[in-house]
C-alpha positions as CSV (number, residue, x, y, z in Angstrom):
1,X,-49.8,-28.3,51.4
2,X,-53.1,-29.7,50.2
3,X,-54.8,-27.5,47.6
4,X,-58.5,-27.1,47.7
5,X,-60.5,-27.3,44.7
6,X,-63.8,-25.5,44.3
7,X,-66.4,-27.2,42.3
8,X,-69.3,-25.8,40.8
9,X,-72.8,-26.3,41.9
10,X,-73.2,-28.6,38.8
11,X,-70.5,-30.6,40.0
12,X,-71.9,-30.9,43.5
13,X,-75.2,-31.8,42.6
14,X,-73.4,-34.3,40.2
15,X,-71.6,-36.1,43.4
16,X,-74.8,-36.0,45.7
17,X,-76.1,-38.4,46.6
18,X,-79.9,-36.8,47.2
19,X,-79.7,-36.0,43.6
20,X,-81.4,-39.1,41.4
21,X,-79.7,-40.5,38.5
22,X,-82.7,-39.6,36.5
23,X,-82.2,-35.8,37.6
24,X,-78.3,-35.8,37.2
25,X,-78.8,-37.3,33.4
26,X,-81.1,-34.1,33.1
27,X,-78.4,-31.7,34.1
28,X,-75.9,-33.2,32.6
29,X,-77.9,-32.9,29.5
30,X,-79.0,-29.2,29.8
31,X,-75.4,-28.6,31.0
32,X,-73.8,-30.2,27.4
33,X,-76.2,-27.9,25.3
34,X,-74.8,-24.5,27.4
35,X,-73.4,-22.1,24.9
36,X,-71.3,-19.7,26.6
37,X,-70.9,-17.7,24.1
38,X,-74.5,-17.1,23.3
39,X,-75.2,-16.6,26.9
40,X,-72.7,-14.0,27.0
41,X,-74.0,-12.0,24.1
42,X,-77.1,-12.0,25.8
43,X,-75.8,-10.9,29.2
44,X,-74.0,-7.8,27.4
45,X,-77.4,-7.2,25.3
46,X,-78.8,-7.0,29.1
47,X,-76.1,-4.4,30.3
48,X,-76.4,-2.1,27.5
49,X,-80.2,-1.9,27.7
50,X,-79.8,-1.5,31.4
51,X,-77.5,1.4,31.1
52,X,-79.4,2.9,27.9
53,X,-82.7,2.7,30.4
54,X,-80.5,4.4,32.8
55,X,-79.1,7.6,30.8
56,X,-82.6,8.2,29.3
57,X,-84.3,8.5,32.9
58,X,-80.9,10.2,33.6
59,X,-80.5,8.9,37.4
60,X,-77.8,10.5,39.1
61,X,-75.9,7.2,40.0
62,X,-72.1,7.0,39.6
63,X,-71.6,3.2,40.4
64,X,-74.6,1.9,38.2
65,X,-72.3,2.2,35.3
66,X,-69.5,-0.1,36.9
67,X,-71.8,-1.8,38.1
68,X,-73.6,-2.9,34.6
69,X,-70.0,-3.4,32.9
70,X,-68.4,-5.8,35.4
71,X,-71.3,-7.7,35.6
């Protein structure tokens, strides 16, 4: 049984071949200065304002709060 593995759209830009070296440089530097953790902070900052916005207009909507959470 042959397993599939799913690659990221980083790593299928990387194996292009429409992509230019140039370009794939670019990502890969852009890519290398990520910080996860930073960018998940800021995603969570997102949430809570989104659901703070949400209770103060009080909008009757059961699933926004999942919603925002399991962003």
């Amino acid at each position: 049984m042959k397993t599939m593995m799913i690659k990221t759209p980083y790593q299928r830009l990387l194996e292009s071949s429409y992509v230019s070296e140039a370009q794939k440089e670019r990502l890969t530097r852009l890519y290398k200065a990520l910080d996860l953790f930073h960018l998940r902070q800021k995603i969570t900052a997102c949430q809570r304002k989104l659901f703070s916005l949400q209770k103060k207009k009080n909008v009757k909507n059961k699933n926004l709060e999942e919603t925002v959470w399991n962003f």
